[in-house]
C-alpha positions in Angstrom: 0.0 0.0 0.0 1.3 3.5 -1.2 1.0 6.2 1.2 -1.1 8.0 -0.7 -3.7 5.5 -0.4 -2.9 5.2 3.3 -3.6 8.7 3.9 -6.5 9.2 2.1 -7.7 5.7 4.0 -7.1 7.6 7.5 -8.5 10.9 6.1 -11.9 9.3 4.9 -12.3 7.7 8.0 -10.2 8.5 11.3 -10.0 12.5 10.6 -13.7 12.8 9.4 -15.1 11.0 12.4 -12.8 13.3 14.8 -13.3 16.9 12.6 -17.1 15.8 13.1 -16.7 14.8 17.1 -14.5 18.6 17.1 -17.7 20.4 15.7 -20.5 19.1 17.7 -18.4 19.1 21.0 -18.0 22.9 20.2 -21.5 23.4 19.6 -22.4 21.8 22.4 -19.9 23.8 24.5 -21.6 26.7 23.2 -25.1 26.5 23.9 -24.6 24.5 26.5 -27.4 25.5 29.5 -26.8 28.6 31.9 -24.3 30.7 29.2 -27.3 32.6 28.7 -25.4 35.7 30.9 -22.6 35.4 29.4 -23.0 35.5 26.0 -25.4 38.1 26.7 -22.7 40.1 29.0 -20.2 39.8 25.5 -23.0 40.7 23.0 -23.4 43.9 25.0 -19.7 44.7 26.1 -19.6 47.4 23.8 -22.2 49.6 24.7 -20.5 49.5 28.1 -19.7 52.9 29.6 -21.4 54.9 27.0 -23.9 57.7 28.3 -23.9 59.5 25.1 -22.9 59.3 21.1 -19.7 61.0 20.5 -21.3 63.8 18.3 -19.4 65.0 15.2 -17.0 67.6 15.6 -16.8 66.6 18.9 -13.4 65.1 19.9 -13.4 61.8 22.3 -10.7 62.0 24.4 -12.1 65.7 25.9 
């Protein structure tokens, strides 16, 4: 057996079955229950500390 057809043997199989078991661990990681807060808390992070739009003309650092 050549080793291209080994490798393309362990990359149909072996790799495939992990890359999939990778994905839907990470989804599940994800959304797994009571993240709720914090993806909420890093959806919103920047609006944090703003009372006001910076109008134009106006410089930020004042």
């Amino acid at each position: 057996m050549d080793r291209y057809t080994l490798l393309r043997e362990l990359a149909d199989s072996w790799v495939l079955l992990s890359l999939v078991l990778f994905f839907v661990g990470s989804c599940v990681f994800a959304l797994r229950p009571g993240t709720r807060a914090l993806h909420r808390d890093a959806a919103e992070s920047i609006f944090r500390n703003e009372t006001r739009p910076v109008e134009t003309g106006e410089k930020e650092a004042e």
